[in-house]
KOLMI-771279 format. One record per residue (C-alpha): residue number from 1; residue in three letters; y, z, x. Coordinates in steps of 0.5 Angstrom, whole numbers. Layout:
<pts>
+------+--------+-------+-------+-------+
! kepa ! drennu !     Y !     Z !     X !
+------+--------+-------+-------+-------+
!  NUM !    ala !     Y !     Z !     X !
...
+------+--------+-------+-------+-------+
</pts>
This chain:
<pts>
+------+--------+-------+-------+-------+
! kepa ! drennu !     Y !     Z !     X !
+------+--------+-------+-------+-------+
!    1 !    unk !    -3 !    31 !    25 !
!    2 !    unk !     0 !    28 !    31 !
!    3 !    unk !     3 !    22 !    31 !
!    4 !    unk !     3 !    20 !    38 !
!    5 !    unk !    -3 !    14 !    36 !
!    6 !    unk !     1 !    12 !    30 !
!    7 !    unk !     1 !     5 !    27 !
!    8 !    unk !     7 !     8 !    22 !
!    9 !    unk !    11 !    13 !    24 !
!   10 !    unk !    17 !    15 !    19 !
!   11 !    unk !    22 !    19 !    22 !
!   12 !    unk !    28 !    23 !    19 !
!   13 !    unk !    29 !    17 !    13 !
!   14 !    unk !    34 !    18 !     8 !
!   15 !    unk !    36 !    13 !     4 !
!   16 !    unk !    42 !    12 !    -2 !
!   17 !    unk !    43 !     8 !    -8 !
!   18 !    unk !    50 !    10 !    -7 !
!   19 !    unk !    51 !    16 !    -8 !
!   20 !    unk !    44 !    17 !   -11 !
!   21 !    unk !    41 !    20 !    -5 !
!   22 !    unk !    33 !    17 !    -6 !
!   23 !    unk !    29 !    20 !     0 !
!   24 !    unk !    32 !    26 !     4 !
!   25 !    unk !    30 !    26 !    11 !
!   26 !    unk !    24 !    24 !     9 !
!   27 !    unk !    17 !    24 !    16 !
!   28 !    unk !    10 !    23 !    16 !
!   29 !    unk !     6 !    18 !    19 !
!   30 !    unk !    -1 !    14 !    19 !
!   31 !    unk !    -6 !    14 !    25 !
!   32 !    unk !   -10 !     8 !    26 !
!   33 !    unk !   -16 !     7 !    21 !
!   34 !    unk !   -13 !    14 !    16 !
!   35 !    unk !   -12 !    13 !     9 !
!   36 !    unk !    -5 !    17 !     7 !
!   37 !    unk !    -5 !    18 !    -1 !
!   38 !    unk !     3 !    19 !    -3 !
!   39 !    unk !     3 !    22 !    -9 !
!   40 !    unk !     8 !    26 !   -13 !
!   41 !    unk !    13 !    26 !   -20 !
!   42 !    unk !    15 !    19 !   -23 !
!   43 !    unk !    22 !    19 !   -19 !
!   44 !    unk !    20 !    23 !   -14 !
!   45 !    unk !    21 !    17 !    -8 !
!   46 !    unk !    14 !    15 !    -7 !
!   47 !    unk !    15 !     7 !    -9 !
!   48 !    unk !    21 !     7 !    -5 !
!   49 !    unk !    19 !    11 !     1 !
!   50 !    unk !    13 !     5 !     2 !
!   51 !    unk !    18 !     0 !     1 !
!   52 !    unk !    22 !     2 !     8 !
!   53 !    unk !    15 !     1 !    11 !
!   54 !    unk !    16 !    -6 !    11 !
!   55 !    unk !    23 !    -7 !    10 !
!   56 !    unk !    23 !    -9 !     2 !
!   57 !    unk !    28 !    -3 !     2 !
!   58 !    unk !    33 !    -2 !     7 !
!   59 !    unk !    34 !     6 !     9 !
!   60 !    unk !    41 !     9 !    12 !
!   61 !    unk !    40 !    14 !    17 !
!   62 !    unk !    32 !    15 !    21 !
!   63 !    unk !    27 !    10 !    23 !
!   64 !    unk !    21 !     7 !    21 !
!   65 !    unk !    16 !     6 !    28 !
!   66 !    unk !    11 !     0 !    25 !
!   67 !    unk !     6 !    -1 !    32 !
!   68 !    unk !    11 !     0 !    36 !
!   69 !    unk !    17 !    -3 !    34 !
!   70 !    unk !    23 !    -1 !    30 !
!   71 !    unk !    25 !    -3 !    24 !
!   72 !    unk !    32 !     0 !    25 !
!   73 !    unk !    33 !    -5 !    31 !
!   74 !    unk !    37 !   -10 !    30 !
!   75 !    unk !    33 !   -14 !    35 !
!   76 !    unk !    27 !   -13 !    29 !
!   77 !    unk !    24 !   -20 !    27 !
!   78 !    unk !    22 !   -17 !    20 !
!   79 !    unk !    19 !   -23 !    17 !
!   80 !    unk !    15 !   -23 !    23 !
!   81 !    unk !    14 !   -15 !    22 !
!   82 !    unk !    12 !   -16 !    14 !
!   83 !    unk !     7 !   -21 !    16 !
!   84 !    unk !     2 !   -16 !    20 !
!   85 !    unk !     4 !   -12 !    14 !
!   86 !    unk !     0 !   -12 !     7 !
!   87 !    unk !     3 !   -10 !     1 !
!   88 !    unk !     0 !   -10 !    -6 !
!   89 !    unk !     5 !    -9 !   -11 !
!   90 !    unk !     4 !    -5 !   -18 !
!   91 !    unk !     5 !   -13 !   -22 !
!   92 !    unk !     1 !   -17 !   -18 !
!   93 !    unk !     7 !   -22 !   -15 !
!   94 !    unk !     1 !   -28 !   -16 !
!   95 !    unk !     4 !   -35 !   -16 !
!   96 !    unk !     3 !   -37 !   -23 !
!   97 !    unk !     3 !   -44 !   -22 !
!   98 !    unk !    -2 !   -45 !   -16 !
!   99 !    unk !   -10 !   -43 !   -16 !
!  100 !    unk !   -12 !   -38 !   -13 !
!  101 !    unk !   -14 !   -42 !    -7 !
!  102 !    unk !    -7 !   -44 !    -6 !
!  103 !    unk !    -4 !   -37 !    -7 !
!  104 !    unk !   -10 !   -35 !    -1 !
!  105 !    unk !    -8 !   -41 !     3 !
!  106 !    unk !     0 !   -41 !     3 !
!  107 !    unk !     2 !   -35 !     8 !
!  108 !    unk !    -3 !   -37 !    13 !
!  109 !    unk !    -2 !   -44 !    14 !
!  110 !    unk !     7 !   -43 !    13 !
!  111 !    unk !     7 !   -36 !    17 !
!  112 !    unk !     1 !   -35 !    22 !
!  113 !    unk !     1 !   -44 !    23 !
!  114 !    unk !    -7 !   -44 !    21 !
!  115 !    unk !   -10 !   -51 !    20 !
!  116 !    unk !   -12 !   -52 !    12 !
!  117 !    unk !   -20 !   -52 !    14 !
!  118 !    unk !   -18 !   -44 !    17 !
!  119 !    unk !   -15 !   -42 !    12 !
!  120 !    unk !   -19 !   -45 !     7 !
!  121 !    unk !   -25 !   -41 !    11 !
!  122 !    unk !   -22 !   -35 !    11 !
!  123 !    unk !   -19 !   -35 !     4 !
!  124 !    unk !   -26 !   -37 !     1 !
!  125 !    unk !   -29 !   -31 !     5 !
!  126 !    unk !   -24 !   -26 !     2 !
!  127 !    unk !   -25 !   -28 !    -6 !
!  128 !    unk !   -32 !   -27 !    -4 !
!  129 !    unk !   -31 !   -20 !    -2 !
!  130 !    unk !   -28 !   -19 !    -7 !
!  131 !    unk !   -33 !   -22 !   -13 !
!  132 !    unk !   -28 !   -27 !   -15 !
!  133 !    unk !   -32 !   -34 !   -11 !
!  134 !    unk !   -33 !   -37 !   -17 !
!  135 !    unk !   -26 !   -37 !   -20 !
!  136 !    unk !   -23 !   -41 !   -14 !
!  137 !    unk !   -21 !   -46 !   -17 !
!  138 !    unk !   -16 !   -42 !   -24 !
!  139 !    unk !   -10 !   -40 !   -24 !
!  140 !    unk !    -7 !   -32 !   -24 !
!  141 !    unk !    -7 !   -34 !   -33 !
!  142 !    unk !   -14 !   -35 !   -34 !
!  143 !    unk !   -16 !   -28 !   -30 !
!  144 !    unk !   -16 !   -21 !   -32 !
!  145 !    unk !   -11 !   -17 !   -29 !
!  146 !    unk !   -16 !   -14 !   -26 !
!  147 !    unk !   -19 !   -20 !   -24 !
!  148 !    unk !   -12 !   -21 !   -21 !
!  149 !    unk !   -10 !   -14 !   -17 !
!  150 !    unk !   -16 !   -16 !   -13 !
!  151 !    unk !   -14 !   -23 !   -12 !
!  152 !    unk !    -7 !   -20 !    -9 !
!  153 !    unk !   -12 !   -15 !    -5 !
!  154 !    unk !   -15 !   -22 !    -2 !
!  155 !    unk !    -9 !   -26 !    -1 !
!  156 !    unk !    -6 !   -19 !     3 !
!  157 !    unk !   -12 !   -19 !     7 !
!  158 !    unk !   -12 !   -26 !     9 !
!  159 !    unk !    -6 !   -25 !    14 !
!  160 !    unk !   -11 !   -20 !    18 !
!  161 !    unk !    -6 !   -14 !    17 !
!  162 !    unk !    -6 !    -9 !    22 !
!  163 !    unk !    -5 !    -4 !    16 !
!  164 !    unk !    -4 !    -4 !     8 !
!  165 !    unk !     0 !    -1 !     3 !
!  166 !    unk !    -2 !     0 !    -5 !
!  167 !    unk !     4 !     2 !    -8 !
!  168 !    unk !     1 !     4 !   -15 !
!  169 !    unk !    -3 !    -1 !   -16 !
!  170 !    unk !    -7 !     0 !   -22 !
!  171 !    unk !    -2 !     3 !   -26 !
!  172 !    unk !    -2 !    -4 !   -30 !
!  173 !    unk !    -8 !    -4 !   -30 !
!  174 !    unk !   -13 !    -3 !   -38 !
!  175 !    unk !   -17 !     3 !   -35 !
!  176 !    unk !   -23 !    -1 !   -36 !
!  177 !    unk !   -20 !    -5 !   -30 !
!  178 !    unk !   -18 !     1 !   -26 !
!  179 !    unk !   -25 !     2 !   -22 !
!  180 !    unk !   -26 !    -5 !   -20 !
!  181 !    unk !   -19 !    -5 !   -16 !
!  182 !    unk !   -22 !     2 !   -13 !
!  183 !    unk !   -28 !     0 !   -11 !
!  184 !    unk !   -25 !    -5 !    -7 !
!  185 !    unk !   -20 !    -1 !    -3 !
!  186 !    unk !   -25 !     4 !    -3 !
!  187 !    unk !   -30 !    -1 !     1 !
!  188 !    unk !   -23 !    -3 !     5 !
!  189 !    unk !   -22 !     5 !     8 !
!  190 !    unk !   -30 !     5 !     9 !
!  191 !    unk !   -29 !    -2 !    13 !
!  192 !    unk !   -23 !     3 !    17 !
!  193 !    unk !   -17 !    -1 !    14 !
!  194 !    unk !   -10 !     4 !    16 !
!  195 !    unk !    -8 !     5 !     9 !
!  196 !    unk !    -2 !     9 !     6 !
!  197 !    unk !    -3 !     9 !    -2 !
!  198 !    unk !     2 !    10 !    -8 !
!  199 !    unk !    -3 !    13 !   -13 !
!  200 !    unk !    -4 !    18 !   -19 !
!  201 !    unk !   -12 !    16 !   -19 !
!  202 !    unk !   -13 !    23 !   -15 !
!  203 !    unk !   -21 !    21 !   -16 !
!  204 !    unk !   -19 !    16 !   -10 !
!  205 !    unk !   -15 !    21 !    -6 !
!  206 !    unk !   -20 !    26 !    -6 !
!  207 !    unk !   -26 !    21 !    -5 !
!  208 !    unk !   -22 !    17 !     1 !
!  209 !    unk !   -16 !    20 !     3 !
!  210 !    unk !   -14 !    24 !    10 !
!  211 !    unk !    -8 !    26 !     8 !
!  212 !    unk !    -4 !    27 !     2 !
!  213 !    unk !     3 !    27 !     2 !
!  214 !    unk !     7 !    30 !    -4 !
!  215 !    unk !    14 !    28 !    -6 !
!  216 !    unk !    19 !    31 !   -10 !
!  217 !    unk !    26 !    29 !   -11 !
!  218 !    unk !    26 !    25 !    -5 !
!  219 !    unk !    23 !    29 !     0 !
!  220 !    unk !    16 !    30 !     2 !
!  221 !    unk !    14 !    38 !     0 !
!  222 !    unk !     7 !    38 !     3 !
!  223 !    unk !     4 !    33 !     8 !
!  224 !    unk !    -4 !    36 !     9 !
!  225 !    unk !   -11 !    34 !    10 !
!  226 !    unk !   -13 !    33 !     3 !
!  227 !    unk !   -19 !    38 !     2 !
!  228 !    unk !   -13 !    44 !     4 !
!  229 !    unk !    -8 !    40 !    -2 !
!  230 !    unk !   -13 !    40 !    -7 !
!  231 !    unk !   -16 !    47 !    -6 !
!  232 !    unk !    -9 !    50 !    -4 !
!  233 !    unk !    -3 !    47 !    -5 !
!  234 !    unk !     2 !    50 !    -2 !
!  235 !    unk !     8 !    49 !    -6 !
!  236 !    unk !    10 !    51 !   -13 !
!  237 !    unk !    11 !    44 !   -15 !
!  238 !    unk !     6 !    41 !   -12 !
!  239 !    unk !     1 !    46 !   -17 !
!  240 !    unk !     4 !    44 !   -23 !
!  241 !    unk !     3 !    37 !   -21 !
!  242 !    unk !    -4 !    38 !   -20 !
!  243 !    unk !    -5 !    42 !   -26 !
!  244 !    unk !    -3 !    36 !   -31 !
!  245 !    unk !    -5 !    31 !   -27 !
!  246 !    unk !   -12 !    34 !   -26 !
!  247 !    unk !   -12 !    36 !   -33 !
!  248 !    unk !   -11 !    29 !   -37 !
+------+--------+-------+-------+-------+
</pts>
């Protein structure tokens, strides 16, 4: 559990939507190459928790540590530090109105200043990773949204992220869809991504998860190895979290 080789270390975060107090002294961490499931009611804070992560939501009082920089310093260059961080959303957040290799190209050639041949190459390798080769010429319309979850995983994937961040990202999904963006994370935590994941699929968390991270009102009520959560969660909430979700 120690955060001393930390690649996110979340320290003391609050953060207020005016006097609505969202997360309260909120910490935890995420080692290299663990795989971190946050997970807990709707409203509880876990979507917004992973947005402070790359500063898509700022916070009042804490810090975040990502690779060792302070995303509460002034001195922070945050586009840069979002470009190391891969963030797939619940809605895809494809552009509509370019093909998918456009979409994998854009960020790498205006962000990381590769030559279009690279980015081509590297966006060609990663729809191909993730079964989607021969649709590099659609636009996000004429797939599934499953189809488009995983091309989101792709685009993420081709800024070399130091780390990733799912935050529900199959909670849009028709259930038949759900397993085909799964088996894609699952093969990126088997490949040893750094992962912190927003998720009620507790299949996923007990198959790839080191840790589960359970939140309630704001604050994260347990932080433990995942067989010790879901064998003998320590808090009342966290059992009747489990018992319904489980159960359904």
């Amino acid at each position: 559990m120690s955060p001393d080789q930390a690649v996110i270390d979340i320290r003391g975060v609050h953060k207020w939507y005016g006097s609505h107090h969202v997360l309260k002294q909120c910490s935890t961490h995420v080692n290299k190459g663990e795989i971190v499931v946050v997970c807990g009611p709707s409203g509880s804070g876990k979507s917004t928790l992973i947005k402070t992560v790359n500063a898509l939501e700022p916070f009042q009082k804490g810090d975040i540590v990502v690779d060792g920089t302070s995303l509460g310093a002034k001195s922070t260059n945050l586009s840069r530090l979002r470009s190391r961080v891969g963030m797939v959303f619940q809605h895809f957040e494809l552009f509509a109105h370019l093909d998918l290799m456009r979409n994998l190209t854009l960020a790498q050639r205006i962000v990381l200043g590769r030559d279009e041949d690279r980015a081509r190459t590297k966006a060609r390798e990663l729809l191909d990773r993730v079964g989607l080769s021969a649709h590099a010429h659609k636009y996000p319309s004429q797939l599934s949204g499953g189809q488009q979850q995983r091309v989101a995983i792709a685009r993420a994937l081709s800024m070399d992220p130091l780390a990733m961040l799912f935050d529900e990202p199959t909670s849009a999904l028709d259930p038949e869809m759900v397993n085909e963006v799964l088996d894609v994370m699952i093969e990126l935590a088997r490949e040893g991504m750094t992962m912190m994941v927003v998720t009620h699929e507790m299949g996923f968390a007990k198959r790839v998860a080191h840790r589960v991270v359970f939140m309630e009102d704001g604050e994260i009520i347990e932080d433990s190895p995942t067989d010790v959560f879901f064998q003998n969660a320590a808090s009342a909430a966290a059992k009747r979290f489990l018992s319904k979700i489980l159960h359904h």
